[in-house]
C-alpha positions as CSV (number, residue, x, y, z in Angstrom):
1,X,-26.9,-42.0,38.3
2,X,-24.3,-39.0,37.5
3,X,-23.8,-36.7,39.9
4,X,-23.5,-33.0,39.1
5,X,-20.0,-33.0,39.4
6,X,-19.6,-35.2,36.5
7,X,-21.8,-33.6,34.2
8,X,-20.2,-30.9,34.4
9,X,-16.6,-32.5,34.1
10,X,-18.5,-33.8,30.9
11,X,-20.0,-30.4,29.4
12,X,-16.4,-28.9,30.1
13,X,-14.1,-31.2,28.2
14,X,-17.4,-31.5,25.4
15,X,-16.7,-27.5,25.3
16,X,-12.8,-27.7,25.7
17,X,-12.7,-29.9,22.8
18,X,-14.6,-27.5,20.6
19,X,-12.6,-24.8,21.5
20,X,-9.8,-26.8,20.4
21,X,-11.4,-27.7,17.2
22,X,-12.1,-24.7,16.0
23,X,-8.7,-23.2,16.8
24,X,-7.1,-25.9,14.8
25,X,-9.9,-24.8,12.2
26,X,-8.7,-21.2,11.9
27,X,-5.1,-22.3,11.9
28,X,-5.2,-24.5,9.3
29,X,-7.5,-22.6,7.1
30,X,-4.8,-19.4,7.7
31,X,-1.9,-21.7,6.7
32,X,-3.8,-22.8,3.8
33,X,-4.6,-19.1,2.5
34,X,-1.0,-18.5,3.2
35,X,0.4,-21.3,1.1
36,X,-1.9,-20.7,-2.0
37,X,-1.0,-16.6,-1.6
38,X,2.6,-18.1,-1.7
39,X,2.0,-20.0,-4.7
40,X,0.4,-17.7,-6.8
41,X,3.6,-15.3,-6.0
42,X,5.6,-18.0,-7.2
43,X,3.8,-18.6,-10.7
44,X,4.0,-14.7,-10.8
45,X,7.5,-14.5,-10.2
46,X,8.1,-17.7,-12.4
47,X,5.7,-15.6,-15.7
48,X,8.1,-12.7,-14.9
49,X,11.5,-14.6,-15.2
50,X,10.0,-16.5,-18.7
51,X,9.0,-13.0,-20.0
52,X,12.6,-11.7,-19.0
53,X,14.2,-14.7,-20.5
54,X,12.1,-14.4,-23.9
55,X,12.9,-10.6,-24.3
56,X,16.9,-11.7,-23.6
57,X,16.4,-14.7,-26.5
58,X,14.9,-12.2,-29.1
59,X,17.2,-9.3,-28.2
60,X,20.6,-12.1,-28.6
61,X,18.5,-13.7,-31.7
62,X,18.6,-9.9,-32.8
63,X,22.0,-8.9,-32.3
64,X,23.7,-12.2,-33.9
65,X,21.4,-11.2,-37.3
66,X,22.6,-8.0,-36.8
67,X,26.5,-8.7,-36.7
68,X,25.6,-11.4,-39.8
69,X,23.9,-9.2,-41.6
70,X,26.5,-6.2,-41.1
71,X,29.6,-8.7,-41.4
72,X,27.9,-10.5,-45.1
73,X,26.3,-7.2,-46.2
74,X,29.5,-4.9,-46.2
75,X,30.6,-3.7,-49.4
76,X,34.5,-3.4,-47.6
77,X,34.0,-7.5,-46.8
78,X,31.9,-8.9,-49.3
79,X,35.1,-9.7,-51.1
80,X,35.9,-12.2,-48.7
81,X,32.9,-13.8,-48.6
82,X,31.9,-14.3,-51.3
């Protein structure tokens, strides 16, 4: 038969164990929100850079059909060009 003593020693390390358990709970669950709040920074960074980079593309696209258009269209060049 058990004595007291271990019973106790028993119902201790039962409720050390949980305590354990659900700290390593909360910490992983934390680290978890942490992550996905990381990633979803990251894709809204990454939509920010694409939008930057799109507006740079049709702004350059823009410019070298201006400097054709200016360069083929001009009455003082057309000569050349043609």
């Amino acid at each position: 038969m058990e004595t007291l003593w271990e019973i106790m020693k028993a119902k201790f390390l039962k409720a050390i164990f949980k305590l354990v358990f659900i700290i390593f709970l909360i910490v992983t669950t934390e680290i978890s929100i942490q992550s996905i709040d990381l990633f979803l920074q990251s894709i809204k960074v990454s939509l920010g850079l694409a939008i930057i980079s799109l507006i740079v593309f049709v702004a350059s696209v823009a410019t070298i059909y201006l400097c054709l258009h200016v360069i083929f269209k001009n009455t003082k060049l057309e000569k050349y060009f043609s």
